[in-house]
C-alpha positions as CSV (number, residue, x, y, z in Angstrom):
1,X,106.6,233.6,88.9
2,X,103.8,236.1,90.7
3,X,101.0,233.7,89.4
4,X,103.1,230.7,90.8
5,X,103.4,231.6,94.2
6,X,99.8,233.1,94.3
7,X,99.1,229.8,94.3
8,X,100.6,228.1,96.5
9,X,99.9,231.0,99.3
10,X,96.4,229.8,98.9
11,X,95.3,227.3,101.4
12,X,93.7,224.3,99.6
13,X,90.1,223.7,101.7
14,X,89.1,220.2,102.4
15,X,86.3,217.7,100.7
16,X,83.5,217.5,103.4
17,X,82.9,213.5,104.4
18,X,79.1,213.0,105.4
19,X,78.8,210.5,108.2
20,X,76.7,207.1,108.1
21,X,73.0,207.8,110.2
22,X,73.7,205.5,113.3
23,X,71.1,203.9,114.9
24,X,71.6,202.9,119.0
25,X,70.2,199.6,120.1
26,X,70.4,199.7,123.3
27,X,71.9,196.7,125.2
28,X,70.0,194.5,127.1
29,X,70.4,194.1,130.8
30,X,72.8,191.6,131.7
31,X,69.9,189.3,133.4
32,X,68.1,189.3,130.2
33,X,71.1,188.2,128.7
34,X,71.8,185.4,130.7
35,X,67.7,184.8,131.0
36,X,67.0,184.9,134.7
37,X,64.3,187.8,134.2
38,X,60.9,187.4,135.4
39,X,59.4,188.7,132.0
40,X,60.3,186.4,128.9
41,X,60.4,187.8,125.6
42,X,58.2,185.7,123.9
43,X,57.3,188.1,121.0
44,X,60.7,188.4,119.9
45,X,61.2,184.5,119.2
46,X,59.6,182.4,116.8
47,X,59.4,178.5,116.5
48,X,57.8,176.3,113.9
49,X,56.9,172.9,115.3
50,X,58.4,169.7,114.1
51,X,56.2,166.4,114.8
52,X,58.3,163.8,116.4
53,X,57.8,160.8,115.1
54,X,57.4,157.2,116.8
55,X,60.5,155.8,116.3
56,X,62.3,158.6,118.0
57,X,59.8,158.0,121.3
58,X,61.9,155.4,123.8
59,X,60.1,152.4,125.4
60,X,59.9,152.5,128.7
61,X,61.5,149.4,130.7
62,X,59.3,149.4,134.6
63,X,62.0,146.4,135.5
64,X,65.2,147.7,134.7
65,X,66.5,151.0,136.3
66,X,69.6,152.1,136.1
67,X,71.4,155.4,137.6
68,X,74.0,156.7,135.4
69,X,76.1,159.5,135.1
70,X,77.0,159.1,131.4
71,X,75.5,161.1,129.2
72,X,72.6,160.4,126.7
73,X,73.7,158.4,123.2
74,X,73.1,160.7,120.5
75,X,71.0,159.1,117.3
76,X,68.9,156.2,117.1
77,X,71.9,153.5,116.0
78,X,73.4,153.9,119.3
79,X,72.3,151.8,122.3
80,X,73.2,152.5,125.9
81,X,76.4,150.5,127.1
82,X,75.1,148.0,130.3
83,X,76.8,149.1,133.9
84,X,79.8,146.9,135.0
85,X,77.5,145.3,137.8
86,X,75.1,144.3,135.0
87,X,77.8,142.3,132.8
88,X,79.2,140.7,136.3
89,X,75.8,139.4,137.4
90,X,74.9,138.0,133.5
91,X,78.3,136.4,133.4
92,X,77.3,134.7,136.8
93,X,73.8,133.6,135.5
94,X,75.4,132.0,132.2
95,X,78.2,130.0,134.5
96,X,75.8,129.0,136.6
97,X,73.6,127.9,133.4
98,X,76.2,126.0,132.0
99,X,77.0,123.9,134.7
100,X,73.5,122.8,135.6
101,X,72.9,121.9,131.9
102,X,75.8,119.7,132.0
103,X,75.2,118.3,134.9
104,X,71.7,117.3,133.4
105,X,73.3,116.3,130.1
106,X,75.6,113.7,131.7
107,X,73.5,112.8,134.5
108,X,70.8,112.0,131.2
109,X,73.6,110.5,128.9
110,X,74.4,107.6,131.9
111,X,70.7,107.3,132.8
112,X,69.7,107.1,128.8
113,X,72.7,104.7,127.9
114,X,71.5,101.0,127.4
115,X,72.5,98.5,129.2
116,X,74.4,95.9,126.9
117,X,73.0,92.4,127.2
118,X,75.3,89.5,127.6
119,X,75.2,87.1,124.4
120,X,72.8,84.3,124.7
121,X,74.2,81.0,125.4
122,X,75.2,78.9,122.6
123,X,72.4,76.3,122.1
124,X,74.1,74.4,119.9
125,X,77.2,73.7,121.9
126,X,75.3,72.2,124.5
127,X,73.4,70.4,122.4
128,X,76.1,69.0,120.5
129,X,77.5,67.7,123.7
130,X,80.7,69.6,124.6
131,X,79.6,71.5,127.2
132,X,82.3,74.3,127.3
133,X,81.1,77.7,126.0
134,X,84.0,79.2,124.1
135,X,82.0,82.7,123.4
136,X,80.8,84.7,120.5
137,X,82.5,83.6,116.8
138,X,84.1,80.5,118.4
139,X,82.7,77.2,117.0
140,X,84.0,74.1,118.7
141,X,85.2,71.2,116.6
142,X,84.2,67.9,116.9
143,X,86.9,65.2,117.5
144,X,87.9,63.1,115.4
145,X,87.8,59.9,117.2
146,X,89.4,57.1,114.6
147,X,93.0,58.2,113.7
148,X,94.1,55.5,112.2
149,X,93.7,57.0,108.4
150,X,96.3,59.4,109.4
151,X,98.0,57.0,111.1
152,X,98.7,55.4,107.7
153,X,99.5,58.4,105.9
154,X,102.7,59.5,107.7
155,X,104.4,56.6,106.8
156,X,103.7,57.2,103.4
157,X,104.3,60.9,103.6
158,X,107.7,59.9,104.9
159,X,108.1,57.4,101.9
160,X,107.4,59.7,98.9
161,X,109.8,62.6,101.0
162,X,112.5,60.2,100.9
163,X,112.4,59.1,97.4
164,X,112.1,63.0,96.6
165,X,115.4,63.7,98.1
166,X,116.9,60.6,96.5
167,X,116.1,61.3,92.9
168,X,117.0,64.8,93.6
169,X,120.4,63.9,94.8
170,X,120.6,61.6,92.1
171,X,120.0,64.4,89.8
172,X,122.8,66.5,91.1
173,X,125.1,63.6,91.6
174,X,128.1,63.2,88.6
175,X,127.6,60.1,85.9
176,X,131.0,59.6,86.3
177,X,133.8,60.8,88.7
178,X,137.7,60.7,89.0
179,X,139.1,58.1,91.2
180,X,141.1,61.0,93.2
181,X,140.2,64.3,92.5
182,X,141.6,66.9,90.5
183,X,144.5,68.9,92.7
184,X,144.9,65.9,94.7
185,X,147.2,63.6,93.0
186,X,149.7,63.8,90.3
187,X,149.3,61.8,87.0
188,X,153.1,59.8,87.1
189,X,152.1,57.4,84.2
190,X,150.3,56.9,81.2
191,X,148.3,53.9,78.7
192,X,151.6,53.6,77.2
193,X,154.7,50.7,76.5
194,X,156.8,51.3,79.7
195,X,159.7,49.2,80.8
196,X,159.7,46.8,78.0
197,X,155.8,45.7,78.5
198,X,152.2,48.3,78.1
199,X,151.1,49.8,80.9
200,X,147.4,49.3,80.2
201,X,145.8,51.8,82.8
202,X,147.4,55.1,84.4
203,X,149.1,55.9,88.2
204,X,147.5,58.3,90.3
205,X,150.1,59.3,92.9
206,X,148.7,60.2,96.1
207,X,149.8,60.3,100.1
208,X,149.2,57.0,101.6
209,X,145.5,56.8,102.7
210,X,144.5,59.2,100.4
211,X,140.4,58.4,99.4
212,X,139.7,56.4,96.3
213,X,136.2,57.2,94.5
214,X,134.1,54.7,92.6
215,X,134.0,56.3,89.1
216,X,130.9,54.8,88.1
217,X,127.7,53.6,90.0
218,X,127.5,49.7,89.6
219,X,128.2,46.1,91.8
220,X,131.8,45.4,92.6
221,X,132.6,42.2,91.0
222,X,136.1,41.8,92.5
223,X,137.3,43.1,95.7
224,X,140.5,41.8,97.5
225,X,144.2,40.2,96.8
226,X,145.2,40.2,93.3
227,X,148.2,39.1,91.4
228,X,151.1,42.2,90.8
229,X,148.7,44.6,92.4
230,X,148.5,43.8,96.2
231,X,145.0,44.2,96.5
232,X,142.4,45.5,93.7
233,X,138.5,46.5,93.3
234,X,136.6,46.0,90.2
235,X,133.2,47.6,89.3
236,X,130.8,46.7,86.5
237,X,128.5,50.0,85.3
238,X,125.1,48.8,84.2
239,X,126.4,49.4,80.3
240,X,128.8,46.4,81.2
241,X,132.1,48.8,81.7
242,X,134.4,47.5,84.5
243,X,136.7,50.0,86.6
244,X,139.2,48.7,88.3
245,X,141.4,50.0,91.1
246,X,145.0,48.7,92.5
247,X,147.6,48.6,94.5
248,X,145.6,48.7,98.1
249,X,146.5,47.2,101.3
250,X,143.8,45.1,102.6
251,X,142.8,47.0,105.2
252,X,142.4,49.6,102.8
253,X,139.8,48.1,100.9
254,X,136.2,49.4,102.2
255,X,133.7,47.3,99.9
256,X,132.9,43.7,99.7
257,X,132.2,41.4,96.3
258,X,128.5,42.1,95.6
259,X,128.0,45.3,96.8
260,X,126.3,48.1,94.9
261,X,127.9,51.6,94.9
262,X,127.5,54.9,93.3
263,X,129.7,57.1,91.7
264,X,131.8,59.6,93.7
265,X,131.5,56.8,96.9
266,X,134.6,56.5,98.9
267,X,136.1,52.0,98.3
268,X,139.2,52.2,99.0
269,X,142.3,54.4,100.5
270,X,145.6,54.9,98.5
271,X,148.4,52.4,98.8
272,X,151.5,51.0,97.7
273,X,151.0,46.8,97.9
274,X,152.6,44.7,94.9
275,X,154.9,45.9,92.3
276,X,154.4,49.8,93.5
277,X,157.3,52.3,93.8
278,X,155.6,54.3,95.3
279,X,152.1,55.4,97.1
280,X,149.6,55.6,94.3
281,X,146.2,54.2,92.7
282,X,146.7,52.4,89.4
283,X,143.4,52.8,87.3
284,X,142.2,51.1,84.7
285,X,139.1,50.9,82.2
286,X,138.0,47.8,80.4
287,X,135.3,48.2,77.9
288,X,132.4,45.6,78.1
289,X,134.8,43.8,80.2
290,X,137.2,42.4,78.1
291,X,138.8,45.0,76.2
292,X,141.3,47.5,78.3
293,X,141.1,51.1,76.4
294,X,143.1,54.6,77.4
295,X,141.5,56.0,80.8
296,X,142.2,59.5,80.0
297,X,140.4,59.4,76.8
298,X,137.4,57.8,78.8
299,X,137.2,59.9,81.4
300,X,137.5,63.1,79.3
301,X,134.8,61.7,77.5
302,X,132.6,62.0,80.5
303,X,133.5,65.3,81.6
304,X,136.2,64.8,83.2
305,X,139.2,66.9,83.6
306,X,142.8,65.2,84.4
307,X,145.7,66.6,85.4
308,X,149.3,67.2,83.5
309,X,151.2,64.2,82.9
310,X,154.5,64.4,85.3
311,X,156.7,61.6,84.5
């Protein structure tokens, strides 16, 4: 315990630091440093000299000067921006510019266009003797003076129209048609014995004035009073067939002995004259001329359609 607090009644005796050697510069006076003294210091600074070269030399312009505040561009890419007054007084000089070039452009367009030339006068027209120029493309016709060749083909021109429409008609025209037609009559008798004796045609009953049709085209051979019937009408067909029609007043009767008619034209008008009971046509058919056959099975033959027997 002695040897323990022997030591720590000693006092421990610190390491000795050795200071850095300092060396004063002394500071310069404050007009030195801001470099107003009379006395530069041209031993303490050094320079190496750089040539400048050509490019970097501005040329100068004796014309133009301009004042501005602005300060230098930097680098040789950059070019000094033109004052306001400058770009005013170009944009004045390139109005003005413009319009005095246009002015001399149309002023030179109207003086420059040629002058079209009216078209010569047509020789030709004078010469021929009309007198009257017409103008350009228009050729004047000469008159004909002799119309008499046309004159002559109009009538004929009218002739051969005509016969057109004829034999066209004729083409659409019926060979053969019924006496009354179909809807307007009622079939009250038949080629059949009837009342003791033969009825040798058939009764077409119809209102009184009703129109009766040629069936055939041909010449009427008979056309007037007959015996039993009043009045009748007979047609001949160009084959030699003979149609004939009865029981007609006489002023019913619209066709005269000699007469040619064509199928489907009106002769006569419904009546009831001679041994009638009633308002009708009695037809009949007689082949060749002589021999009297059934007119249903005749017209039927032709095309013909008939209506139901009511009797």
């Amino acid at each position: 315990m002695a040897a323990g607090s022997a030591l720590r009644s000693e006092n421990p005796t610190a390491p000795v630091v050795e200071e850095p050697a300092t060396l004063d510069i002394p500071l310069p006076s404050r007009s030195l440093r801001l470099g107003l003294g009379a006395t530069p210091c041209n031993d303490a600074v050094s320079t190496t000299e750089i040539p400048v070269a050509d490019g970097d030399i501005p040329t100068p312009t004796a014309s133009v000067t301009t004042t501005t505040s602005h300060p230098e561009p930097r680098g040789r890419h950059r070019l000094r921006a033109p004052s306001s007054a400058l770009k005013a007084r170009t944009a004045l000089v390139a109005m003005a510019a413009g319009a005095g070039a246009f002015a001399l452009s149309g002023s030179g367009a109207q003086q420059s266009t040629p002058t079209a030339e009216p078209p010569a006068p047509d020789v030709t027209l004078a010469a021929a003797g009309t007198g009257t120029d017409l103008g350009p493309g228009i050729a004047a016709s000469t008159p004909e003076s002799d119309m008499s060749v046309f004159d002559d083909q109009l009538p004929q021109g009218a002739k051969l129209a005509k016969a057109k429409a004829a034999a066209r008609e004729a083409k659409l025209r019926p060979k053969v048609a019924s006496p009354i037609p179909l809807g307007g009559y009622d079939l009250t008798s038949a080629f059949a014995p009837r009342w003791g004796a033969f009825h040798g045609g058939i009764d077409l009953a119809a209102p009184l004035g009703t129109p009766i049709h040629a069936a055939t085209d041909g010449v009427v051979v008979e056309a007037g009073p007959a015996s039993g019937y009043g009045n009748w009408v007979q047609i001949k067909a160009p084959d030699g067939t003979i149609t004939m029609y009865g029981h007609m007043s006489s002023s019913g009767v619209h066709v005269s002995k000699g007469q040619h008619v064509t199928a489907g034209d009106t002769i006569a008008v419904v009546g009831s004259e001679g041994f009638s009971t009633g308002p009708h046509v009695h037809f009949e058919v007689w082949k060749g001329g002589k021999m009297k056959i059934d007119p249903a099975v005749w017209l039927a033959a032709q095309g013909v359609r008939l209506s139901a027997l009511h009797g």
